[in-house]
C-alpha positions as CSV (number, residue, x, y, z in Angstrom):
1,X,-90.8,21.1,79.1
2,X,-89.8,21.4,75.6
3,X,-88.8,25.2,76.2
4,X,-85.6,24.2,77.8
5,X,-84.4,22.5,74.7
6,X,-85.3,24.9,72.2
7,X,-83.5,26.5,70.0
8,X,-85.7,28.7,67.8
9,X,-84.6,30.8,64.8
10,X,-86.9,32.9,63.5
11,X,-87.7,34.4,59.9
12,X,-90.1,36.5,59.4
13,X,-92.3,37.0,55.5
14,X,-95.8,38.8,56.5
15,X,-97.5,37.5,58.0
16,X,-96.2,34.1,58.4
17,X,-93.5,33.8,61.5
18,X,-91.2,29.8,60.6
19,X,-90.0,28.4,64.1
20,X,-86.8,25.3,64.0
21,X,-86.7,24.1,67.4
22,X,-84.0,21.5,68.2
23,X,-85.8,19.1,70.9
24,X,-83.7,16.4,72.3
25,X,-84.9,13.8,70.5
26,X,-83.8,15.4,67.2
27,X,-81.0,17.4,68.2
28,X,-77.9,16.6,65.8
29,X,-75.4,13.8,67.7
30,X,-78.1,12.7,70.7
31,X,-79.0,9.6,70.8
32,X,-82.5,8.9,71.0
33,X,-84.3,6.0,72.6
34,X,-84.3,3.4,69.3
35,X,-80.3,4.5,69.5
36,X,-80.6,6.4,65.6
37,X,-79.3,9.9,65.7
38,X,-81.7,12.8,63.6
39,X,-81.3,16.3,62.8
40,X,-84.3,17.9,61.1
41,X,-86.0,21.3,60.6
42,X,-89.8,21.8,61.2
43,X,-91.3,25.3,60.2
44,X,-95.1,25.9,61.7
45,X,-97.2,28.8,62.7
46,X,-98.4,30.1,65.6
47,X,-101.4,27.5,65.2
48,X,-99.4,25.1,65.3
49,X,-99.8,24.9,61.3
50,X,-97.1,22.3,60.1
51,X,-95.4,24.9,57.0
52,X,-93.0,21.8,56.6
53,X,-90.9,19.5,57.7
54,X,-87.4,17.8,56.8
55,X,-85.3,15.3,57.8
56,X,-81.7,17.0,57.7
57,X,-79.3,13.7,58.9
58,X,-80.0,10.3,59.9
59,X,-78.8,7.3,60.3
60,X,-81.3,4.7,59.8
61,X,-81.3,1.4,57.9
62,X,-81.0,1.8,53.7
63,X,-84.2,0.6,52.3
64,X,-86.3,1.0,55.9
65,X,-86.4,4.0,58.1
66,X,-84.3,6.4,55.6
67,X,-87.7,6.6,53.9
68,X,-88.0,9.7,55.9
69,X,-85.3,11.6,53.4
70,X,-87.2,13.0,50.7
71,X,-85.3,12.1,48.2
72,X,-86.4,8.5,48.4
73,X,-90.1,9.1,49.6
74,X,-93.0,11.5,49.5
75,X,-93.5,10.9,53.5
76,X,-92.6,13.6,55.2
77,X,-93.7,16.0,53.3
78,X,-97.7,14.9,54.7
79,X,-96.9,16.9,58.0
80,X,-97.5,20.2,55.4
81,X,-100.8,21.3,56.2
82,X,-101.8,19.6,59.0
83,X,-102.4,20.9,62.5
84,X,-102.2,19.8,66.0
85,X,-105.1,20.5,68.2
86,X,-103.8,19.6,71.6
87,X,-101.0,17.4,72.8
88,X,-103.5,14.3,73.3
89,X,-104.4,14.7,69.4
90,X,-105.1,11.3,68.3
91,X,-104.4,12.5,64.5
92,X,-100.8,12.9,65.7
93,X,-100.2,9.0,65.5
94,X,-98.9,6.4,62.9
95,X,-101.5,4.6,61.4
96,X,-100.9,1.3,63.5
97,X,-101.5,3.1,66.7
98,X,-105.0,5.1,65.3
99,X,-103.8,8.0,63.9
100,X,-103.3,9.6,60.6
101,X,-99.6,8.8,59.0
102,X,-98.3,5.8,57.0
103,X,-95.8,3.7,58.5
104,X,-93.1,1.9,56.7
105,X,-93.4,-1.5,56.1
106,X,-90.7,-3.2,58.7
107,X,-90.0,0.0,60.1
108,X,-92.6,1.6,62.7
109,X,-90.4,3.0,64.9
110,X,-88.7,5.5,62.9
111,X,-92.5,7.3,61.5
112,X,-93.5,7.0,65.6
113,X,-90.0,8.9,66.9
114,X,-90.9,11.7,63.4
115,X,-94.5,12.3,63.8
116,X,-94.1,12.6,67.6
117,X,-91.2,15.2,67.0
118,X,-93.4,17.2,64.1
119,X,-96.2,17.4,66.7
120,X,-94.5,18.8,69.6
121,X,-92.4,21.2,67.4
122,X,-96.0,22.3,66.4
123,X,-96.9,22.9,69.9
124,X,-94.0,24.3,71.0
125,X,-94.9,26.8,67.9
126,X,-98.3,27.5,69.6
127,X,-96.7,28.8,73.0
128,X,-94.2,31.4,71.0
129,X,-96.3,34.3,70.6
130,X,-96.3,34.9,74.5
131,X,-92.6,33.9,74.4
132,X,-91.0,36.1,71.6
133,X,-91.1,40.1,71.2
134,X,-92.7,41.3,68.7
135,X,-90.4,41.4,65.6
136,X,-90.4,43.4,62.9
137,X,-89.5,42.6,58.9
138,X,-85.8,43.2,58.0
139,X,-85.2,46.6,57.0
140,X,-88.0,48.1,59.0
């Protein structure tokens, strides 16, 4: 389902392919379901390797859910490294609800909406290699 919604840009340094889809739930001027509007960028590899991930705009609440910029917190940058095994991964969770990332004190909602968009850009980065052409490095 997430295909529809993509939009991927692709850049290629051997042998590492970086993916930005734009689901719905972060695309820039949507509102989502807690009514906060996101843009972000999410690079991964074909594993569905997080390379990294950034909150671009937001519109959360000074001093609770705009923890996710990183200039005021460390947070997001824990999705580097990590990967998603499946779309039932229970590591792909805040804290409260059994999995693996902090949530902010007084603000849940915002780390829930981020780590569930991290993990399916991840697994949307694990379908591309039957989807894309193979591409070959500038200049080549």
């Amino acid at each position: 389902m997430l295909r529809r919604w993509a939009k991927v840009h692709t850049a290629s340094i051997s042998p590492v392919r970086t993916i930005s889809p734009s689901p719905p739930f972060l695309k820039p001027r949507r509102r989502t379901a807690i009514l906060a509007l996101y843009s972000s960028w999410v690079g991964a590899d074909f594993s569905g390797t997080v390379l990294g991930a950034r909150v671009t705009e937001h519109h959360e609440t000074p001093g609770l859910g705009d923890k996710i910029e990183l200039r005021l917190s460390d947070w997001i940058t824990h999705f580097s490294g990590k990967t998603i095994g499946a779309e039932n991964d229970a590591h792909w969770a805040v804290k409260k609800d059994g999995g693996d990332f902090d949530q902010f004190t007084g603000a849940t909602i915002t780390p829930r909406a981020v780590v569930n968009a991290v993990k399916r850009a991840g697994l949307y980065a694990q379908t591309l290699p039957a989807q894309l052409p193979q591409l070959t490095a500038c200049g080549e």
